[in-house]
VEXSE-800782 format. One record per residue (C-alpha): x, y, z; chain; residue number from 1; residue in three letters. Coordinates in Angstrom, 2 decimals. Each point is the difference from the previous one (the first is absolute). Example, Ala and Ser with C-alpha at 12.3 -4.5 7.8 and 13.67 -1.06 7.14 Angstrom:
# residues 2
- 12.30/-4.50/7.80/A/1/ALA
- 1.37/3.44/-0.66/A/2/SER
# end
This chain:
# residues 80
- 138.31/128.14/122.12/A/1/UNK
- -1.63/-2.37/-2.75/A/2/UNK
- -1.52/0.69/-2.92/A/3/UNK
- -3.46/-0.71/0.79/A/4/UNK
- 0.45/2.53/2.40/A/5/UNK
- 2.07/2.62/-1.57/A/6/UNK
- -3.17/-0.24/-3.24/A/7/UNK
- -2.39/1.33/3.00/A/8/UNK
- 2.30/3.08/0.70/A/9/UNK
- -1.00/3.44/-1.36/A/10/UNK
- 3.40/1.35/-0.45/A/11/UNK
- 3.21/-2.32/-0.71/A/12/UNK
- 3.82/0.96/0.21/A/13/UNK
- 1.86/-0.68/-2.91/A/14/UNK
- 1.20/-3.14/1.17/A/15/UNK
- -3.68/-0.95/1.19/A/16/UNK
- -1.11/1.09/-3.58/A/17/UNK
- 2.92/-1.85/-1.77/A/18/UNK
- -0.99/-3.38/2.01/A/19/UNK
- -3.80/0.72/-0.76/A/20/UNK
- 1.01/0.25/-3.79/A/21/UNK
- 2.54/-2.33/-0.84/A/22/UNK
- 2.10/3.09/-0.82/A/23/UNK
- 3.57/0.62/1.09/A/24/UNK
- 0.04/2.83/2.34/A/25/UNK
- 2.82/1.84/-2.34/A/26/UNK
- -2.05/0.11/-2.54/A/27/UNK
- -2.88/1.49/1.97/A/28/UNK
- 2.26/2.60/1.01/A/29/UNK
- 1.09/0.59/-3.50/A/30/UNK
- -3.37/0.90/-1.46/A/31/UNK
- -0.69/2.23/3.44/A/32/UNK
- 2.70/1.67/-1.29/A/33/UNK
- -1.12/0.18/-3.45/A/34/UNK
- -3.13/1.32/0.90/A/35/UNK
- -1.82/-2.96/-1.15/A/36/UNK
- -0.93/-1.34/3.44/A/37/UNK
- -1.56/2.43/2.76/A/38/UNK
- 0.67/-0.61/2.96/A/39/UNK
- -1.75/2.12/2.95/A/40/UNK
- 2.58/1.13/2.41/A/41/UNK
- 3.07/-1.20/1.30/A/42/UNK
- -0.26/-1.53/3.41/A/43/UNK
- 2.50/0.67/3.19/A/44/UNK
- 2.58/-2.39/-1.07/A/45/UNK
- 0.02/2.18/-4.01/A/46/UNK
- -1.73/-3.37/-1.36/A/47/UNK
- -2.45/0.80/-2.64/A/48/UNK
- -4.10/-0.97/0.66/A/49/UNK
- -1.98/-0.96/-2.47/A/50/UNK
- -3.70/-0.35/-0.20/A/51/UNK
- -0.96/-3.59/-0.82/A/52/UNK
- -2.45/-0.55/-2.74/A/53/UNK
- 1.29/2.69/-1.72/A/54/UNK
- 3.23/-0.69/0.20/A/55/UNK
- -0.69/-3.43/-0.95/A/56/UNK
- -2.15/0.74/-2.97/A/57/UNK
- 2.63/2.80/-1.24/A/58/UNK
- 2.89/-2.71/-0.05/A/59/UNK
- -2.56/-2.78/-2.21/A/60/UNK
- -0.16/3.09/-2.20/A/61/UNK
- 3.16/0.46/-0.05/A/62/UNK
- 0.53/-3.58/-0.60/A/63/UNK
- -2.20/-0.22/-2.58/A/64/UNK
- 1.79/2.80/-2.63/A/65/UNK
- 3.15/-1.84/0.82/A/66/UNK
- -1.48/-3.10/-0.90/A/67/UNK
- -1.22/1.83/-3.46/A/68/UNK
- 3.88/1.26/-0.80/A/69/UNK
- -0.29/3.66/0.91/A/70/UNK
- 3.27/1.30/1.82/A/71/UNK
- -0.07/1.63/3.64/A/72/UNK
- 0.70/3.24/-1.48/A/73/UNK
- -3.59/-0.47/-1.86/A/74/UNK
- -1.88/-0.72/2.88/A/75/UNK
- 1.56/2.64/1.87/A/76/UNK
- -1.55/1.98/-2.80/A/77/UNK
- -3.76/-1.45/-0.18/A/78/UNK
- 0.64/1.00/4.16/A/79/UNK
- 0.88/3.97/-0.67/A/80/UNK
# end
């Protein structure tokens, strides 16, 4: 599946999601983990959905603190 159509999904896998954001799927599942990045269920095959937009605006956030020097363990914080 393309992009163009994986950006008209609802829900992506974390692979979809990673592809859809120019993210590396690891590091998707990282911040799952984390807590930092919901994710909605897991599906049959234990791969974590995500909703797209905001899933997609979470990670620019994300992005964005980065960019302005704060460490993961800060935005885990600004996320508790």
């Amino acid at each position: 599946m393309g992009i163009r159509e994986l950006r008209k999904k609802e829900h992506l896998r974390k692979n979809e999601l990673a592809k859809v954001s120019g993210t590396r799927a690891s590091t998707i599942k990282y911040y799952s983990e984390l807590g930092i990045l919901p994710f909605i269920q897991k599906d049959k095959r234990l791969s974590r959905v995500y909703e797209r937009v905001s899933s997609l605006e979470r990670l620019k956030e994300i992005r964005a603190f980065k960019r302005k020097g704060m460490s993961i363990q800060e935005i885990v914080q600004l996320y508790k």
